[in-house]
N, C-alpha and C positions, 0 to 999 in steps of 0.2 A: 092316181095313175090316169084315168078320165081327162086331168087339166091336162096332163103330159102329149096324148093323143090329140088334143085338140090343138097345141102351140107349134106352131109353124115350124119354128125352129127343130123340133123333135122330130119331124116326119122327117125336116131336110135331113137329120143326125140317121133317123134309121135307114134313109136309102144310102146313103155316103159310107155309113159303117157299112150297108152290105156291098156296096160298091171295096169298098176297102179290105172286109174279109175275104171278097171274092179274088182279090188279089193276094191277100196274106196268105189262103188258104194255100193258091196256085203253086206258090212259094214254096211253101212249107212241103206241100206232093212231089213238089223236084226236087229238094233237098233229102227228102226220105230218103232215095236213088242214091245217097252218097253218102248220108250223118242216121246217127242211131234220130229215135222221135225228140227227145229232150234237146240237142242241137238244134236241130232241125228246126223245132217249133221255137225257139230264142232265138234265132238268125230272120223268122220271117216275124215275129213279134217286132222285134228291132224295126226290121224293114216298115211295118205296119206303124208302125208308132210318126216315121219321120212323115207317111202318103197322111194319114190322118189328122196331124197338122197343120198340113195345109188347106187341104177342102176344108176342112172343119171351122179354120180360120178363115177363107176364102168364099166358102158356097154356105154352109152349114150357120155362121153367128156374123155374118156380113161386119168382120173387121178387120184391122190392119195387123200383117204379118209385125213383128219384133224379134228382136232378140232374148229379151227376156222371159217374154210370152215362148219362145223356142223351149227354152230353156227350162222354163217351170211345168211345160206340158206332158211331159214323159212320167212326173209326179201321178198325177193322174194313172198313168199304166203301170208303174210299179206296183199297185195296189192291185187293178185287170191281172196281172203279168203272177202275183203269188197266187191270188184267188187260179187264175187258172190251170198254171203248174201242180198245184196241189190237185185238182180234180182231174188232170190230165193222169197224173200218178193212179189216181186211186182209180178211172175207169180201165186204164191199162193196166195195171197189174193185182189189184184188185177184185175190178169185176170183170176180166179180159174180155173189155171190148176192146172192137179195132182203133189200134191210134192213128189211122186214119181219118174215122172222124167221130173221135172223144174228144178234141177242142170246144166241137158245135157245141156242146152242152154248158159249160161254163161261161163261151160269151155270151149268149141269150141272159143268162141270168144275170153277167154286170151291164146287158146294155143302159139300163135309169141311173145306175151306181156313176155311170163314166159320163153319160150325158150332162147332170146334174154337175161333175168335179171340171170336165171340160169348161163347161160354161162359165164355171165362176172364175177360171185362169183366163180362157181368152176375152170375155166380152167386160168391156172396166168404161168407169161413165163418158169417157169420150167415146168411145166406140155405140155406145147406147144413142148418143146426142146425133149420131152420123145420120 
């Protein structure tokens, strides 16, 4: 974890995720106002997934948007997206906290897990070569 904190690319990934849950979150707090939590949080995940591919792509591993690279990167979150439903479950109905903010707890714990699975989708030896 030490190499992690010191790779440039990792800081750019932790401010950009917060940059981006700050936005998923917002999301997800307005939609509360209208959908039960479990909506909610899958309409701003969704939303979350397509802002995250582009910084991440753009600011975060300095490479070139694709289609394919679009395409293969939501992989990556399906695996964020069950890790965190399930703990989403179990702090709301389980431990009833608020599912206001029982998300926070699960993304912290995949942020190296997504870091690591982004990187190997978006950055491919030409983008490394750039």
């Amino acid at each position: 974890m030490t190499g992690l904190i010191k790779d440039k690319e990792f800081v750019r990934y932790i401010f950009i995720g917060a940059v981006n849950t700050l936005i998923s979150y917002t999301i997800y707090f307005i939609l509360l106002m209208f959908f039960p939590y479990a909506i909610s949080f899958s309409i701003a995940f969704f939303l979350g997934i397509i802002t995250s591919y582009y910084l991440n792509t753009k600011i975060v591993f300095k490479c070139n948007v694709s289609l394919r690279k679009f395409l293969s990167f939501p992989l990556v979150y399906v695996v964020q997206y069950l890790f965190n439903m399930f703990f989403l479950y179990l702090f709301v109905e389980k431990m009833h906290l608020s599912e206001k903010f029982a998300p926070i707890f699960g993304i912290v714990v995949a942020i190296p897990i997504t870091f690591l699975l982004s990187k190997s989708i978006l950055k491919n030896k030409e983008d490394e070569a750039e």
